[in-house]
C-alpha positions as CSV (number, residue, x, y, z in Angstrom):
1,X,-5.9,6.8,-10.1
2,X,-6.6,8.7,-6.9
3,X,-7.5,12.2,-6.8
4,X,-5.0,14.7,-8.3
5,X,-3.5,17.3,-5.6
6,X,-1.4,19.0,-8.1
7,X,-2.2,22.6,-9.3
8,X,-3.9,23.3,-12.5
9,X,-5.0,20.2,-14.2
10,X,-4.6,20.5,-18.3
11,X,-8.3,20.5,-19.4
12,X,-11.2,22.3,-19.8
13,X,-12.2,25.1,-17.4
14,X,-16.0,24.3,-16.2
15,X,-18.2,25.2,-13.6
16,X,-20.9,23.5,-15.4
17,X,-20.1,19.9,-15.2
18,X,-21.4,18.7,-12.1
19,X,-21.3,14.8,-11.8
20,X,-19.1,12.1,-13.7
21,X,-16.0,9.5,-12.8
22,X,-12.6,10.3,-11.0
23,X,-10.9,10.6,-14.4
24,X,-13.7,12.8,-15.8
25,X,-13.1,15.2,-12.5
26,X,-9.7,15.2,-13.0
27,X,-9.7,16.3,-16.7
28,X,-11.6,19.6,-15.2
29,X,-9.9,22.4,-14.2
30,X,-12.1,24.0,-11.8
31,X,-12.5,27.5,-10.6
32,X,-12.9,28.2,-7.0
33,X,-16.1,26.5,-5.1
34,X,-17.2,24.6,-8.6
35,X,-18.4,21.5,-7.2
36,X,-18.1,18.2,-8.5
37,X,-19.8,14.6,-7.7
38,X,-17.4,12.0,-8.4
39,X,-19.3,8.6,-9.3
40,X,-16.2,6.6,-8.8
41,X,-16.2,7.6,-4.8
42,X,-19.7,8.8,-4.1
43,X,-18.8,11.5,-2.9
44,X,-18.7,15.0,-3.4
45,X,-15.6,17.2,-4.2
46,X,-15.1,21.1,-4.5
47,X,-12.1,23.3,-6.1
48,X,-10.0,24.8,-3.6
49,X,-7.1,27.0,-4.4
50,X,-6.1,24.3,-7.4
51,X,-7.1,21.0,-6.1
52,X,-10.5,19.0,-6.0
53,X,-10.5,18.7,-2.0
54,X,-13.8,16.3,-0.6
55,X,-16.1,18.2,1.2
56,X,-17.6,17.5,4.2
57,X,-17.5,13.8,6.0
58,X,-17.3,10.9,3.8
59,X,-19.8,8.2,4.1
60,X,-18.1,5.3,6.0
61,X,-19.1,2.7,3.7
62,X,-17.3,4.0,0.7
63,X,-13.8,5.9,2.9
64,X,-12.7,7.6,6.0
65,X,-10.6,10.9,6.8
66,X,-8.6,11.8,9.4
67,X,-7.4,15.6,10.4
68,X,-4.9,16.8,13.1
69,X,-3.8,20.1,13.7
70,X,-1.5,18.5,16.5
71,X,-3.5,21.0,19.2
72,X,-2.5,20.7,23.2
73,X,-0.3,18.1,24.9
74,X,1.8,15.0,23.4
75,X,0.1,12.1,23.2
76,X,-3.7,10.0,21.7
77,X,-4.1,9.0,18.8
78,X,-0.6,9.5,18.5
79,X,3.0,7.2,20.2
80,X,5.8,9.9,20.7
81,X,8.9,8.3,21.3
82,X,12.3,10.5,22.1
83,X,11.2,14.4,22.8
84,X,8.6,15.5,21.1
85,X,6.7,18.7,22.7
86,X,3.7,21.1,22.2
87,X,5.7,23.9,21.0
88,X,4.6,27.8,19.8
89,X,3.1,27.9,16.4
90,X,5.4,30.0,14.3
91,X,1.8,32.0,12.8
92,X,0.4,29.4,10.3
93,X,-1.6,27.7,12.5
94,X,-3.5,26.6,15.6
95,X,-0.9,24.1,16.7
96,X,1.9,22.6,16.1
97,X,4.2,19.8,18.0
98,X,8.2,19.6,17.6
99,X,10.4,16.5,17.2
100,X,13.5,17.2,18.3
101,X,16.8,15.2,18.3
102,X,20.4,15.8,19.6
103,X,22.1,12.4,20.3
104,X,23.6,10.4,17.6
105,X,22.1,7.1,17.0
106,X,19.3,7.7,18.4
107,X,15.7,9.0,17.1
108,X,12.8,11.0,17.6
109,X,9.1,10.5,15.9
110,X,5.3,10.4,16.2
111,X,3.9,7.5,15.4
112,X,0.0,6.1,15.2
113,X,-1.4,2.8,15.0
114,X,1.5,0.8,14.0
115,X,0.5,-1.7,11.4
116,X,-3.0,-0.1,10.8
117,X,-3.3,1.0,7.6
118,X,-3.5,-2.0,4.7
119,X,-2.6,-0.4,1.2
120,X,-3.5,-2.2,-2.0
121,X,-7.7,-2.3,-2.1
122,X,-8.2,1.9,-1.6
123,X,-6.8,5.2,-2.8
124,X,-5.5,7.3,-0.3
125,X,-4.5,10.8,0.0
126,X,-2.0,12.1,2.5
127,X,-1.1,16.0,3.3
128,X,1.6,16.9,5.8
129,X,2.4,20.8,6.5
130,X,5.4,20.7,8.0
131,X,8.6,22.9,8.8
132,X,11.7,22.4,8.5
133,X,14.7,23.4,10.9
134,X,18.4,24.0,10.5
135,X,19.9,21.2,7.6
136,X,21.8,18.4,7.9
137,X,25.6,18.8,7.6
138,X,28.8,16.7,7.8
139,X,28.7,17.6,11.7
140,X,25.3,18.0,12.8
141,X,23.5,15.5,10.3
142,X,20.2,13.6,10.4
143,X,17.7,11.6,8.5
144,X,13.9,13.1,8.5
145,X,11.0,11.0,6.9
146,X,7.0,12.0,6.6
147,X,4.5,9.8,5.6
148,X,3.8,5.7,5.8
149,X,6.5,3.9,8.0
150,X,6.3,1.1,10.3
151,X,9.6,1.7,12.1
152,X,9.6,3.9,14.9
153,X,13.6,2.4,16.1
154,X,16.6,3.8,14.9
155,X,17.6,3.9,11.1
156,X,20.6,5.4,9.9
157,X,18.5,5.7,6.8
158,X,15.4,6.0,8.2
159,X,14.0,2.8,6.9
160,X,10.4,1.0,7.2
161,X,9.3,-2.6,6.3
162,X,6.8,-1.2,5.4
163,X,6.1,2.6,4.1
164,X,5.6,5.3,1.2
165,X,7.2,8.6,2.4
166,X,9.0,11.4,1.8
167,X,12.6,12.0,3.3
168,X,15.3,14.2,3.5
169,X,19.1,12.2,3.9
170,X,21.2,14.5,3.3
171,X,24.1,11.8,2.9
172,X,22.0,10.1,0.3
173,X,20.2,13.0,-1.5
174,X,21.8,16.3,-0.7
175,X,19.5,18.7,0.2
176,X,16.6,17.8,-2.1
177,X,13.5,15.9,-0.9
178,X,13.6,12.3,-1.6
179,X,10.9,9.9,-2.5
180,X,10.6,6.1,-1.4
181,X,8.1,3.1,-1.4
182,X,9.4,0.3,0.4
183,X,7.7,-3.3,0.9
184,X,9.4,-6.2,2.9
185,X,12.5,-3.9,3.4
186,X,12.8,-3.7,-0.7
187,X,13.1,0.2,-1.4
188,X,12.9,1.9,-4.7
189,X,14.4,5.2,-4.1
190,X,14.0,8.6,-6.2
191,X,15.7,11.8,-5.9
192,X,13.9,14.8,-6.5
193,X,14.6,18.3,-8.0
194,X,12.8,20.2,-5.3
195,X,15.5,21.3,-2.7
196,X,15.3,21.4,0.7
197,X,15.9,25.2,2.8
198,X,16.2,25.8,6.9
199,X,13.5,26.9,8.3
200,X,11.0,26.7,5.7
201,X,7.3,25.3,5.9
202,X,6.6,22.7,3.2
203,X,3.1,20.9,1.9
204,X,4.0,17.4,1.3
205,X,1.5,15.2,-0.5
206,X,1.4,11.7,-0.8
207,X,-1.4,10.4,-3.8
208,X,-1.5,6.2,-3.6
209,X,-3.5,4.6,-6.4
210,X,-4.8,1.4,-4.7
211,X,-2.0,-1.3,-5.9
212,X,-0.5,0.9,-9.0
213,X,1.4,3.3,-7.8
214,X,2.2,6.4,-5.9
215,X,3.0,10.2,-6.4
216,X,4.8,12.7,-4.6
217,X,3.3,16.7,-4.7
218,X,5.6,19.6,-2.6
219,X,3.5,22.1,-2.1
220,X,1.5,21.1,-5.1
221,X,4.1,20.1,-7.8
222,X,4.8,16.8,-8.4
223,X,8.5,15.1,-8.3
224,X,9.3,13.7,-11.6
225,X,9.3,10.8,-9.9
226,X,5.8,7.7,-10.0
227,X,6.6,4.7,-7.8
228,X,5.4,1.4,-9.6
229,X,7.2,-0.6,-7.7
230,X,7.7,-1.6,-4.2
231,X,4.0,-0.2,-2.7
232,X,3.6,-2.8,0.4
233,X,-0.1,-4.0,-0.3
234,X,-0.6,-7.5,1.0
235,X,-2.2,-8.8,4.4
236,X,1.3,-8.7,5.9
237,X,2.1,-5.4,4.5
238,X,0.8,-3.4,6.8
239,X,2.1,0.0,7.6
240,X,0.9,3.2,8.9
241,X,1.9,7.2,9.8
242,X,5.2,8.2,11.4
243,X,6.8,11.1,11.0
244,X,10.7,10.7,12.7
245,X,14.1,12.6,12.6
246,X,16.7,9.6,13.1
247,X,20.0,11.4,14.4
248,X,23.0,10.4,12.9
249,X,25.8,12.5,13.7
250,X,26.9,15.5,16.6
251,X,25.6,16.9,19.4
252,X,22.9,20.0,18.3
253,X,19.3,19.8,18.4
254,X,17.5,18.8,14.9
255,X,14.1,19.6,14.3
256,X,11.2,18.8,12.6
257,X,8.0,21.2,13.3
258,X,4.9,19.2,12.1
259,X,1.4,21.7,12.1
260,X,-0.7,19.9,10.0
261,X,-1.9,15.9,9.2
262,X,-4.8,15.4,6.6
263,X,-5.7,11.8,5.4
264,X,-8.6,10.5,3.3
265,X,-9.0,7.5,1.3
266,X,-11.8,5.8,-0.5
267,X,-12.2,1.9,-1.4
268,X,-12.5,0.1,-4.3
269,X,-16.4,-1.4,-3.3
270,X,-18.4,-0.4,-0.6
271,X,-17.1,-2.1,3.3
272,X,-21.1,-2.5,3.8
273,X,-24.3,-2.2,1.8
């Protein structure tokens, strides 16, 4: 079980206990900078505004983490395809790029590394902040997805091989945020309670277990929803980060504003001594 990203854990409050496992951490509820050394990761983790977040860099042999802020110009580590543009932050941050689609059929994304992230023998922990723009309707309607896919072409449905993600298909599931883990093109789809509004910023969390499953947090509460089924892990499962607006009906701009990328994961044994 990876790290929990939800607020307030049910436990004990502490800002005594200072070392033990991942499920020992996670039975804590902390209080703001209570630090905690989790065994199960070596590596040290400190309570932040409801959430056990790592601190500092994480040694290389046991994980990695990556951070964007999506500062300056378009482009490395990232693949744009369609328009996407360095656009004015709208005052929660220090950058933000916009992904912006306005002919049917056709799609919009960022994309990075295709086929480089392997699930399966790690936990991994993925935060967007992102912002929504106008919805979908009948006329003007669209497909968004954030997190894990391996398909930056057109999808009606947005649709990986390969992914865990978040998406927001009108057509499919209203204007509530749906959640989907897909492996060789095999989806197991939830819908979601939380809804979708215009113009709103949103915190979408992805928590994958190594080969078990995967939750879903927005903004720090978690869809009823745990995928046990269909996580692509395997050595031809290979998928990695995309976030895309597919277009799939009129002739208006849709928009995804994305400010904020964090990723961390930790393996299961050490990559080197």
């Amino acid at each position: 079980m990876a790290v929990t990203i939800n607020a307030a854990v049910s436990g004990q409050t502490s800002d005594t206990d200072s070392s033990g496992t991942l499920t020992e951490m996670n039975a804590i509820t902390g209080v703001d900078g209570q630090e905690f050394f989790c065994t199960t990761y070596n590596h040290t983790f400190r309570w932040i505004n409801n959430r056990w977040f790592p601190v500092h860099g994480i040694d290389p042999r046991y994980g990695f983490m990556l951070q964007d802020d999506f500062l300056g110009t378009v482009g490395a580590p990232w693949t744009a395809a369609g328009t996407v543009n360095a656009t004015a932050v709208g005052g929660t941050g220090p950058g933000q790029w916009t992904i912006t689609q306005s002919t049917a059929s056709t799609r919009s994304c960022i994309i990075q590394n295709a086929g480089g992230i392997q699930l399966g023998s790690m936990d991994l922990y993925i935060e967007a902040v992102i912002r929504t723009g106008a919805l979908a309707t009948a006329s003007e309607d669209y497909c968004l997805t954030v997190g894990l896919n391996d398909n930056s072409a057109y999808n009606a449905n947005g649709a990986p091989t390969d992914g865990v993600y978040f998406q927001y298909n009108r057509a499919v599931t209203g204007d509530f945020w749906g959640t989907r883990t897909c492996s060789n093109s095999s989806v197991t789809a939830n819908t979601s309670t939380i809804a979708v509004a215009a113009s709103t910023a949103y915190r979408l969390g992805i928590v994958i277990s190594a080969a078990t499953d995967a939750k879903f947090f927005v903004n720090g509460v978690q869809t009823a929803d745990t995928h046990t089924a269909n996580l692509p892990t395997g050595a031809s499962r290979q998928t990695c980060l995309c976030l895309k607006i597919d277009k799939t009906a009129g002739t208006g701009a849709s928009e995804l504003f994305v400010d904020h990328l964090t990723v961390y994961g930790f393996f299961s044994s050490a990559r080197v001594s």
